[in-house]
PDB file of N, CA, C and O in Angstrom:
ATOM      1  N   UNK A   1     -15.435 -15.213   2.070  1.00  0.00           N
ATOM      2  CA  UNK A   1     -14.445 -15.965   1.326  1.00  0.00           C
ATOM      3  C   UNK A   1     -13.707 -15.070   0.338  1.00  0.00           C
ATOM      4  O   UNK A   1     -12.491 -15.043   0.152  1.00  0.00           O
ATOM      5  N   UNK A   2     -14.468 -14.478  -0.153  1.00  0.00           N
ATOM      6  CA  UNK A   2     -13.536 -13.543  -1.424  1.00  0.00           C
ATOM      7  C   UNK A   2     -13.054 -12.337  -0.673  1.00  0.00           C
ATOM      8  O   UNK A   2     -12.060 -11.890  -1.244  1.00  0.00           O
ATOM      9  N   UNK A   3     -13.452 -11.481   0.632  1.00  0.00           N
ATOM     10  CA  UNK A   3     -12.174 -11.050   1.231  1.00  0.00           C
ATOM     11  C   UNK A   3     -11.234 -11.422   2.000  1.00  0.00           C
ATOM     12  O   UNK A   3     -10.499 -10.745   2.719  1.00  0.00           O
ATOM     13  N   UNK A   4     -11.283 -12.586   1.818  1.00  0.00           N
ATOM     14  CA  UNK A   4      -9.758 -13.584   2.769  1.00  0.00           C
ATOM     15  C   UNK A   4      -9.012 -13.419   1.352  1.00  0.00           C
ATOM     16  O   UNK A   4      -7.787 -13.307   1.293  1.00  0.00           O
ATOM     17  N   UNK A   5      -9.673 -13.414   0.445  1.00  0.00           N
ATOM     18  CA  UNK A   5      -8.766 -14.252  -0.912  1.00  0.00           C
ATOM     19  C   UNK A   5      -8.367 -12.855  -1.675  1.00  0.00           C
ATOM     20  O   UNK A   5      -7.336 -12.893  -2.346  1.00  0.00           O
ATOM     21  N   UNK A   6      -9.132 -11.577  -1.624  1.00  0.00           N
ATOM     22  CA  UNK A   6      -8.163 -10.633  -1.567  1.00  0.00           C
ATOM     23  C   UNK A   6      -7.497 -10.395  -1.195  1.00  0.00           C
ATOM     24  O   UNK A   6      -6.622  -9.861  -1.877  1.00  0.00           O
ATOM     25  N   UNK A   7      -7.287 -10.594   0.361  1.00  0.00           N
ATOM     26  CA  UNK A   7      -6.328 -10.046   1.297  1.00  0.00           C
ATOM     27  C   UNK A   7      -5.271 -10.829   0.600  1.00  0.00           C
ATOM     28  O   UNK A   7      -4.554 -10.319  -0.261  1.00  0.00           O
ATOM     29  N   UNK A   8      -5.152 -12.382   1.070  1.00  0.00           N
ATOM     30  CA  UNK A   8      -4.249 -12.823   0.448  1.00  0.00           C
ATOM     31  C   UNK A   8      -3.687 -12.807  -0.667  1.00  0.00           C
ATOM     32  O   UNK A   8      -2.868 -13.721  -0.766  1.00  0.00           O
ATOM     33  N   UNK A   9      -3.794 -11.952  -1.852  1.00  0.00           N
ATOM     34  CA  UNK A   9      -3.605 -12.005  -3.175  1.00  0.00           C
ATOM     35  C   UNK A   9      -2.914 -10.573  -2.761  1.00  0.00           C
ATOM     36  O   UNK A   9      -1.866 -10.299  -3.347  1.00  0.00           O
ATOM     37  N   UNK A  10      -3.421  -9.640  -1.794  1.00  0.00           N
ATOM     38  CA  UNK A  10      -2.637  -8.398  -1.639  1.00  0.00           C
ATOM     39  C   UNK A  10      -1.421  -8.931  -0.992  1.00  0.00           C
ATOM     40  O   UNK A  10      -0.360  -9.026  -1.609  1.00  0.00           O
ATOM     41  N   UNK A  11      -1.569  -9.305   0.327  1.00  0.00           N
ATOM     42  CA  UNK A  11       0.142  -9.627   1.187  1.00  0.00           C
ATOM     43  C   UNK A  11       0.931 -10.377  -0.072  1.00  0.00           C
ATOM     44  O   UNK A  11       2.097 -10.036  -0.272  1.00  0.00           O
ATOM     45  N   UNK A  12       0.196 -11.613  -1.113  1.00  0.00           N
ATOM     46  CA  UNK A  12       1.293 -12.116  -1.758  1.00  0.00           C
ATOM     47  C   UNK A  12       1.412 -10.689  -3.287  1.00  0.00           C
ATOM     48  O   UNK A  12       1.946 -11.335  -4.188  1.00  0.00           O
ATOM     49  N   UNK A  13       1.290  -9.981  -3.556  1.00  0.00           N
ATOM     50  CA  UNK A  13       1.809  -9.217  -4.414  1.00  0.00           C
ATOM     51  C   UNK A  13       2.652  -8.187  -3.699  1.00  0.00           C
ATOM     52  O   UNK A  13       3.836  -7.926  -3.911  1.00  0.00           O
ATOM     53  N   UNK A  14       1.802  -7.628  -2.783  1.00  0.00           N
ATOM     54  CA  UNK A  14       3.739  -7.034  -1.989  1.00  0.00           C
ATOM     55  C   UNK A  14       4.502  -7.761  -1.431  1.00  0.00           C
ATOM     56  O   UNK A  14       5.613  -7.308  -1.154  1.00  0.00           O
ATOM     57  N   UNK A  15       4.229  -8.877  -1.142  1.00  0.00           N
ATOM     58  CA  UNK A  15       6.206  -9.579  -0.894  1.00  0.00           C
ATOM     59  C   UNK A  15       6.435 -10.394  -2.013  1.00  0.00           C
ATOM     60  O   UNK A  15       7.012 -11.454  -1.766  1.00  0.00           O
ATOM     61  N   UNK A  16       6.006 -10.081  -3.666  1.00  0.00           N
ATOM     62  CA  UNK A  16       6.575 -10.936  -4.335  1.00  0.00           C
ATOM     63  C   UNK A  16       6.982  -9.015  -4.774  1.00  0.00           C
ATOM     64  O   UNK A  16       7.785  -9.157  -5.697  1.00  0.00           O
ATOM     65  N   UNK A  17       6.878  -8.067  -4.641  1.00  0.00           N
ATOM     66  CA  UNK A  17       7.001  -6.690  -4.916  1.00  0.00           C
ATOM     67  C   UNK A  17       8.235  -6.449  -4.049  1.00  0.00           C
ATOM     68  O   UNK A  17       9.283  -6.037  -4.546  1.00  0.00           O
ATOM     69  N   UNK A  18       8.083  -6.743  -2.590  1.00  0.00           N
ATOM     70  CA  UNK A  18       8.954  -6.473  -2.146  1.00  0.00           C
ATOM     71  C   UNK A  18      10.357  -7.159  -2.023  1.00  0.00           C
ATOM     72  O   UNK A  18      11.353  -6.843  -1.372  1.00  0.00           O
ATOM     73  N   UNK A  19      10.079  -8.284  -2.932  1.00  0.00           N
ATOM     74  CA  UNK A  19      11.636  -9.622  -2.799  1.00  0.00           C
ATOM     75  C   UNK A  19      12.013  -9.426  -4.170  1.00  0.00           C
ATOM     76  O   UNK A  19      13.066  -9.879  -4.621  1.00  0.00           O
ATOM     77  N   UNK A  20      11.091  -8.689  -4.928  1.00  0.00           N
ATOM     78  CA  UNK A  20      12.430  -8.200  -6.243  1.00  0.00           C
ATOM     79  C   UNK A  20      12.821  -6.657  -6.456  1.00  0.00           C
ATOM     80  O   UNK A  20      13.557  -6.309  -7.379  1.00  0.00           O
ATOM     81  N   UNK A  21      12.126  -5.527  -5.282  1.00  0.00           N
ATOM     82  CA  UNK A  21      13.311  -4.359  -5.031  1.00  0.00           C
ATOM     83  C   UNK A  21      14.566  -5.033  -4.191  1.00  0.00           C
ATOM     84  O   UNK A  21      15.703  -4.575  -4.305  1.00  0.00           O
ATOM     85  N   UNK A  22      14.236  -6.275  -3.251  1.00  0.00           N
ATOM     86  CA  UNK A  22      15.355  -6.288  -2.382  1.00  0.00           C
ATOM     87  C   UNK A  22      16.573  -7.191  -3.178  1.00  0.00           C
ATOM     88  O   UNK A  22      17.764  -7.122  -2.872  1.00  0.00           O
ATOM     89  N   UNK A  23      16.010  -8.062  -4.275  1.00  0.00           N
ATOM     90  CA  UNK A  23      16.925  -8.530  -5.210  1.00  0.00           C
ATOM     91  C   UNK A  23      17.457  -7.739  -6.555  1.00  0.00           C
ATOM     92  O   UNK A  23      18.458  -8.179  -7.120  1.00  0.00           O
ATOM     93  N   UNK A  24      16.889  -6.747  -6.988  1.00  0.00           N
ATOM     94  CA  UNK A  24      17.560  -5.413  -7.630  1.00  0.00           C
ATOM     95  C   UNK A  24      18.223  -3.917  -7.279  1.00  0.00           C
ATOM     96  O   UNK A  24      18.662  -2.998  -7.969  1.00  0.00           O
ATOM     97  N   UNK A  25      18.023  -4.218  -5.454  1.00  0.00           N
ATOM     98  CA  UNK A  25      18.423  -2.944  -4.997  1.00  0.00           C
ATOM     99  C   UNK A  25      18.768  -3.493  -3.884  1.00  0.00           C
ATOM    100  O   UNK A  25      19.468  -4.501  -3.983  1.00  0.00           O
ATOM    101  N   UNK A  26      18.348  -2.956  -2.345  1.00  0.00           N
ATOM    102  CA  UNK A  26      18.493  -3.379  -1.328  1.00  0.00           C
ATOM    103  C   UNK A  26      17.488  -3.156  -0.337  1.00  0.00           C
ATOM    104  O   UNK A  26      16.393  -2.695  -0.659  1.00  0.00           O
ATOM    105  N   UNK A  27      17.794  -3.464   0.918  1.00  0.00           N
ATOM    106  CA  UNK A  27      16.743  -3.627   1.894  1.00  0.00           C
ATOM    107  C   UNK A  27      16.554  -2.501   2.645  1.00  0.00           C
ATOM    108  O   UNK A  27      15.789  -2.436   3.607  1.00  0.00           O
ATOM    109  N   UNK A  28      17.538  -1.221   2.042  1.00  0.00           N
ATOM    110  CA  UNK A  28      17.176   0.084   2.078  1.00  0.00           C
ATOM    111  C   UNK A  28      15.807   0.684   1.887  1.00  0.00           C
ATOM    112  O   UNK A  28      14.883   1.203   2.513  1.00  0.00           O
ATOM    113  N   UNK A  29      16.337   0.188   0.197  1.00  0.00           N
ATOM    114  CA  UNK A  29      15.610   0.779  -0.824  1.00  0.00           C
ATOM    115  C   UNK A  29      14.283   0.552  -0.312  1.00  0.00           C
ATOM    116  O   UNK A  29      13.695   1.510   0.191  1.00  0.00           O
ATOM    117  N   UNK A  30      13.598  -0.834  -0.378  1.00  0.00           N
ATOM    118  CA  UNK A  30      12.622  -1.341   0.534  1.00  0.00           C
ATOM    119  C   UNK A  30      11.784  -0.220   1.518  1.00  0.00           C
ATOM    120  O   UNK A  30      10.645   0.220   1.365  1.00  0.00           O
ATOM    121  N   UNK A  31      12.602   0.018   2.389  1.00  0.00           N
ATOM    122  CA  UNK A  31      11.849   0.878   3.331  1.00  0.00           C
ATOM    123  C   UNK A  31      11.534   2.164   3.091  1.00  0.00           C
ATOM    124  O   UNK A  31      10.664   2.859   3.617  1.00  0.00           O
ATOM    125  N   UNK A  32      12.551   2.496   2.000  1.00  0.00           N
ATOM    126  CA  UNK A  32      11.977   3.886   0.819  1.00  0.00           C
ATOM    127  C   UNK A  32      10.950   3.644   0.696  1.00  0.00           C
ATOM    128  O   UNK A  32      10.191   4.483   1.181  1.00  0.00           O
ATOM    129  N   UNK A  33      10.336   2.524   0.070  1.00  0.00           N
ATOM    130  CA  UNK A  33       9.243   2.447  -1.187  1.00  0.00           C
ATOM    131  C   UNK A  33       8.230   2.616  -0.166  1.00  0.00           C
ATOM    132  O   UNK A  33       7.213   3.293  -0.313  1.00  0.00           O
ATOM    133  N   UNK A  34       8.545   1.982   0.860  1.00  0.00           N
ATOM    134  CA  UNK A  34       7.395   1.571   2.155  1.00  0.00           C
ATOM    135  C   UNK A  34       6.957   2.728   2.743  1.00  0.00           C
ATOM    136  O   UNK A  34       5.859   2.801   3.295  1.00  0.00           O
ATOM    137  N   UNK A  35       7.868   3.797   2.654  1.00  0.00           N
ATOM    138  CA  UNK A  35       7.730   5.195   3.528  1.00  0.00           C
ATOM    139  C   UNK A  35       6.873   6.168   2.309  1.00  0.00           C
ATOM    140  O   UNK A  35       5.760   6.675   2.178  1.00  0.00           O
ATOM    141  N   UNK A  36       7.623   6.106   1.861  1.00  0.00           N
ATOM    142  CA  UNK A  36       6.792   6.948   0.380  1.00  0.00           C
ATOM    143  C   UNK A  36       5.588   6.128   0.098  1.00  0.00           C
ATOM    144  O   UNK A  36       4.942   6.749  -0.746  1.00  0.00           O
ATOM    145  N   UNK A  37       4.919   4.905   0.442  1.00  0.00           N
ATOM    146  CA  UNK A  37       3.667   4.105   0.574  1.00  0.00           C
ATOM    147  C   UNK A  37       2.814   4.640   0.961  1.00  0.00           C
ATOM    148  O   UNK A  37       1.776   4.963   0.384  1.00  0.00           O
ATOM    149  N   UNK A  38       3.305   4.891   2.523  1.00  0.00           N
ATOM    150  CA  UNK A  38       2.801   5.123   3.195  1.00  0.00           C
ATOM    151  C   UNK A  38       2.226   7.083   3.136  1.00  0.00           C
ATOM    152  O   UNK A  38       1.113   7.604   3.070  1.00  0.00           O
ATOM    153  N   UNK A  39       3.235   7.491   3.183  1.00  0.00           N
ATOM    154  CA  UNK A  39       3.157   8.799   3.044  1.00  0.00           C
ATOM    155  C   UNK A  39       1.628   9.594   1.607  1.00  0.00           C
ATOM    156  O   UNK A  39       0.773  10.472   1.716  1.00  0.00           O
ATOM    157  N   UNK A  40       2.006   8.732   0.558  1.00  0.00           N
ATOM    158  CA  UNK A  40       0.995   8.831  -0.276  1.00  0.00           C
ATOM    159  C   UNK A  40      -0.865   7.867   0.493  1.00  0.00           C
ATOM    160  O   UNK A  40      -2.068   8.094   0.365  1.00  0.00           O
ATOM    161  N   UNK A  41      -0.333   7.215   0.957  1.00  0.00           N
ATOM    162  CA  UNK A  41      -1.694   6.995   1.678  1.00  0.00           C
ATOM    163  C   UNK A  41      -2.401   7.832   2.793  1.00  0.00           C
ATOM    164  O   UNK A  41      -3.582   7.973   3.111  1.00  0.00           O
ATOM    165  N   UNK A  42      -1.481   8.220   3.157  1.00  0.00           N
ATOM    166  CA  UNK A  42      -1.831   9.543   4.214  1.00  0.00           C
ATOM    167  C   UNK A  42      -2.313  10.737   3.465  1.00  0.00           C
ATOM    168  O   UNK A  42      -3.221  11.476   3.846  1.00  0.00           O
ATOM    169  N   UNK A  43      -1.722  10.842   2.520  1.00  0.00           N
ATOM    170  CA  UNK A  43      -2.186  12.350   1.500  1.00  0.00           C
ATOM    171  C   UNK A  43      -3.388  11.525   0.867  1.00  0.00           C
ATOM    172  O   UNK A  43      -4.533  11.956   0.997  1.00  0.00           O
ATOM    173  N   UNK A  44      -3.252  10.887   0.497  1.00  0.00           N
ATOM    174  CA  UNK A  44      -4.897  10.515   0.043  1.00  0.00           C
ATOM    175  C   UNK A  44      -6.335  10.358   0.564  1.00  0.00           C
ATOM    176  O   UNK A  44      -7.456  10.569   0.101  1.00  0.00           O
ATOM    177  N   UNK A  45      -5.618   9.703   2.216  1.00  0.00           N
ATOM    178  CA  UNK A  45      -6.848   9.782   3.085  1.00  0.00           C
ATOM    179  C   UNK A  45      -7.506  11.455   3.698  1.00  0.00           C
ATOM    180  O   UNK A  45      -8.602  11.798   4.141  1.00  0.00           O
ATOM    181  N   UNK A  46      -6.175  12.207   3.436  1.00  0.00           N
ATOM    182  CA  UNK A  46      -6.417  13.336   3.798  1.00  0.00           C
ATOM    183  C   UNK A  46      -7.086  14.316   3.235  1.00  0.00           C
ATOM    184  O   UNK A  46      -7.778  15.219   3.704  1.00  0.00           O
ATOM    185  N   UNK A  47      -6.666  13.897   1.728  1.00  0.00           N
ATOM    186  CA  UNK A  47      -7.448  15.037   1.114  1.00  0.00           C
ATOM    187  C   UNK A  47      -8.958  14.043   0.784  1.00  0.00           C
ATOM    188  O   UNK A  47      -9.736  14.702   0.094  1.00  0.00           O
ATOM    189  N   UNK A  48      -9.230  13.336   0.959  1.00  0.00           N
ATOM    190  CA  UNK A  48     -10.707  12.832   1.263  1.00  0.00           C
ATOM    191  C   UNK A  48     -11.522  13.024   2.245  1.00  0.00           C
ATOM    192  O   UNK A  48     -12.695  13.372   2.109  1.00  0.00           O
ATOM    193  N   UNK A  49     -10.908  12.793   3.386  1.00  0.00           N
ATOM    194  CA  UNK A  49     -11.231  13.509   4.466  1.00  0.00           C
ATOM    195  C   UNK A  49     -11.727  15.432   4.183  1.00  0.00           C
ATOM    196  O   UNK A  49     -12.851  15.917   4.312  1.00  0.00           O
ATOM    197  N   UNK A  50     -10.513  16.102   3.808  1.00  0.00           N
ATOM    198  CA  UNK A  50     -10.918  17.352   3.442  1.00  0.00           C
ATOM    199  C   UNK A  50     -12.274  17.692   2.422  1.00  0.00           C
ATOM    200  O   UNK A  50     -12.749  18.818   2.275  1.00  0.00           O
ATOM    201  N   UNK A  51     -12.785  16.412   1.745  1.00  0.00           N
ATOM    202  CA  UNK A  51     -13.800  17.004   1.431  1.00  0.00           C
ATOM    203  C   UNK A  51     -14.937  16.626   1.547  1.00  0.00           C
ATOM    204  O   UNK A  51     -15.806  16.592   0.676  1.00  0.00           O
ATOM    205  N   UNK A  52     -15.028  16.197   3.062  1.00  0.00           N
ATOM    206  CA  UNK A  52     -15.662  16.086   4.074  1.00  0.00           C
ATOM    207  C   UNK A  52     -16.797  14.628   3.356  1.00  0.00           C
ATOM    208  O   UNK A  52     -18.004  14.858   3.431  1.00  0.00           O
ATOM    209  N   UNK A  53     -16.464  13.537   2.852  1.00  0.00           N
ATOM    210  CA  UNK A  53     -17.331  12.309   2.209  1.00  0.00           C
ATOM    211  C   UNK A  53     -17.219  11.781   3.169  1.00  0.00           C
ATOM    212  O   UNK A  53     -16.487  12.100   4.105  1.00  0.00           O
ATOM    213  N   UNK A  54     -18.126  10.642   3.065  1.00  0.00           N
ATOM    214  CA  UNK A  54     -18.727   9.691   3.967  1.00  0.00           C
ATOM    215  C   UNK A  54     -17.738   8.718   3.187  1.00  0.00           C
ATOM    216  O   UNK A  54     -17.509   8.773   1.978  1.00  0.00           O
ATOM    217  N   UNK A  55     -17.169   7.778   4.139  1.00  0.00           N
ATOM    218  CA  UNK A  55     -16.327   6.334   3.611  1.00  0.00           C
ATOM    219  C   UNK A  55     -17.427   5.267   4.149  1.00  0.00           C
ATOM    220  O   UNK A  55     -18.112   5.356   5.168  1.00  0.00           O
ATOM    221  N   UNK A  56     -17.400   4.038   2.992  1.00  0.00           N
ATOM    222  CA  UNK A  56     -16.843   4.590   1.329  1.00  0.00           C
ATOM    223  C   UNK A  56     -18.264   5.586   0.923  1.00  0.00           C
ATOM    224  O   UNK A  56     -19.317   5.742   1.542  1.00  0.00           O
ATOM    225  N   UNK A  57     -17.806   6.134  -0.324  1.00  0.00           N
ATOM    226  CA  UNK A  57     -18.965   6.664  -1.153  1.00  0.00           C
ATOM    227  C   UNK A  57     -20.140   5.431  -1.944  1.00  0.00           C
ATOM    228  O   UNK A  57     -19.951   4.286  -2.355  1.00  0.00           O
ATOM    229  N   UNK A  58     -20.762   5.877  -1.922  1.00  0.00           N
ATOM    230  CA  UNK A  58     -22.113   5.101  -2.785  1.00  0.00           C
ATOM    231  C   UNK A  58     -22.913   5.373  -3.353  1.00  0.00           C
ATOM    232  O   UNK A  58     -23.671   4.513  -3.803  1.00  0.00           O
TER     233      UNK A  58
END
């Protein structure tokens, strides 16, 4: 129950995140934020990966 109710508390904070870049900027901008999201999640998994931990830690 409480990871349904995270999840859902995550999808609703990025599209209440993502419906006020697209109402202060545009639906460009949007896919900026989304790419650079993404891109920093990749460098993060990576350099975790590089130092060779077990996911998650404990």
């Amino acid at each position: 129950m409480l990871f349904t109710a995270s999840f859902q508390a995550t999808f609703s904070l990025g599209a209440l995140a993502g419906g006020l870049v697209v109402d202060r900027g545009s639906p460009a901008t949007v896919m900026l934020l989304g790419g650079l999201t993404a891109a920093l999640v990749i460098v993060a998994v990576t350099t975790h990966a590089a130092q060779r931990r077990t996911w998650p830690d404990r």
